[in-house]
C-alpha positions in Angstrom: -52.7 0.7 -74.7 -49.8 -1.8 -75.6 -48.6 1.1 -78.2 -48.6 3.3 -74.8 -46.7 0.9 -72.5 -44.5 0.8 -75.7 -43.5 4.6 -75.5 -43.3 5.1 -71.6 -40.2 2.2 -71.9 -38.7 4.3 -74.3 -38.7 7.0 -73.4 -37.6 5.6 -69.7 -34.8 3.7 -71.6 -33.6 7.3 -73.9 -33.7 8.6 -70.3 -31.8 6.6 -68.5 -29.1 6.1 -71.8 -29.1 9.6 -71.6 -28.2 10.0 -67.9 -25.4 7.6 -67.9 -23.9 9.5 -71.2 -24.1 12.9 -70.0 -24.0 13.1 -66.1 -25.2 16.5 -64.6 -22.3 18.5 -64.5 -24.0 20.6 -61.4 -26.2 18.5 -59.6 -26.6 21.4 -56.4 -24.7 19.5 -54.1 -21.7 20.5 -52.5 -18.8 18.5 -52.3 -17.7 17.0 -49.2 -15.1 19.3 -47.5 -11.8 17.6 -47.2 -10.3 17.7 -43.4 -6.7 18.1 -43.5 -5.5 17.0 -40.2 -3.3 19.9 -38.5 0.7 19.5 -38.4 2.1 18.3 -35.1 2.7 20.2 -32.7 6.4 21.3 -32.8 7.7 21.4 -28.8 8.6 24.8 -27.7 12.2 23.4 -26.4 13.8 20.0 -26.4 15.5 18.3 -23.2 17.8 15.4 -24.0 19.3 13.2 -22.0 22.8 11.8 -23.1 25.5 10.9 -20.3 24.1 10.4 -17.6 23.3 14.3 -17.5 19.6 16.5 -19.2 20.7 18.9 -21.0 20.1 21.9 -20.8 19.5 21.0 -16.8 17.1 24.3 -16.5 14.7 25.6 -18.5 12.5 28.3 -19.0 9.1 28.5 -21.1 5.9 30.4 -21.5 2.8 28.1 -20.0 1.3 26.6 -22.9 4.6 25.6 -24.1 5.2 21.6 -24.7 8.6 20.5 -23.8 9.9 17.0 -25.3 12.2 15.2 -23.0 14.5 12.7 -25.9 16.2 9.5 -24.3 19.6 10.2 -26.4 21.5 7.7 -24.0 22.0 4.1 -24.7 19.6 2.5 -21.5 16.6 3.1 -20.3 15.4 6.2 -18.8 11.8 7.3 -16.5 11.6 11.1 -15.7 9.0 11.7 -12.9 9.2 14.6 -11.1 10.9 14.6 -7.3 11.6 13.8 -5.0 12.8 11.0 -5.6 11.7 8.0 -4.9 7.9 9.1 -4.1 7.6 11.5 -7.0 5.3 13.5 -5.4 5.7 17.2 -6.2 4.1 16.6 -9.9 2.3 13.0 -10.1 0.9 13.9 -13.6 4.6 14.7 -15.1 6.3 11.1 -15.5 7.5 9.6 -18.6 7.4 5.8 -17.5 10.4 4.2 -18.8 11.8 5.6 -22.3 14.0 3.4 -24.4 16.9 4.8 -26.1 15.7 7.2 -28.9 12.4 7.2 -27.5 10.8 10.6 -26.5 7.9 12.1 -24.1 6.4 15.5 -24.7 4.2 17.5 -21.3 2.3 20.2 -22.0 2.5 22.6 -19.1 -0.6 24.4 -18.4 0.3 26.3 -15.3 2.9 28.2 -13.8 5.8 26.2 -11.4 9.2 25.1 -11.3 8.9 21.3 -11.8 12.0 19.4 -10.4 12.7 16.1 -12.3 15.0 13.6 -12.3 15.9 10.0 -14.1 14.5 7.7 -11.7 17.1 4.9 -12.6 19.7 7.5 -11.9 18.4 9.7 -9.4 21.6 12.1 -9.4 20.7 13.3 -13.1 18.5 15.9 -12.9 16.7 19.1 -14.3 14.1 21.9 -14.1 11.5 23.3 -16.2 10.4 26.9 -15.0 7.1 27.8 -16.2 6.0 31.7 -16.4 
């Protein structure tokens, strides 16, 4: 019996030796899948607002198109949509306040002609028209 007991280690020992040496090349499992994470979204146009002025004041883009308003000026900008001061016609488009070189992209989802403006400087403003 001892000569048994004697064997089995052995052999579990050669086994396990063996495992560690020589790993199963194909064990059946599949590797995890790796998730590459898609590229942002590039906007469909850009709006930028530099002198008191957005340029270019209108616009025109297909609905699904994202439009990225950029804070090129050198204070602090908010676009809501008008009229100003209630902001009313659009409550969902407003930027909050952007700092210079800071940006805000909307998705527009629907067809309209959104009126916005700078809300610190009401007399700069612009329109996106959505077909």
């Amino acid at each position: 019996m001892k000569n048994l007991v004697i064997i089995a280690a052995v052999i579990v020992l050669a086994w396990l030796g063996y495992s560690v040496l020589y790993p199963r090349q194909n064990t059946g499992v599949k590797p995890a899948e790796t998730t590459v994470a898609p590229a942002a979204i590039a906007p469909a146009a850009t709006v930028t607002y530099v002198n008191n002025a957005f340029s270019p004041a209108s616009l025109s883009v297909a609905v699904g198109s994202t439009v990225q308003f950029v804070n090129g000026g050198t204070s602090n900008i908010r676009i809501p949509s008008g009229p100003h001061p209630v902001h009313t016609s659009f409550p969902e488009f407003d930027s909050d306040t952007l700092a210079p070189g800071e940006s805000y992209s909307f998705t527009f989802t629907n067809p309209m002609t959104l009126k916005y403006h700078n809300h610190y400087n009401p007399d700069a403003k612009g329109q996106v028209v959505v077909e």
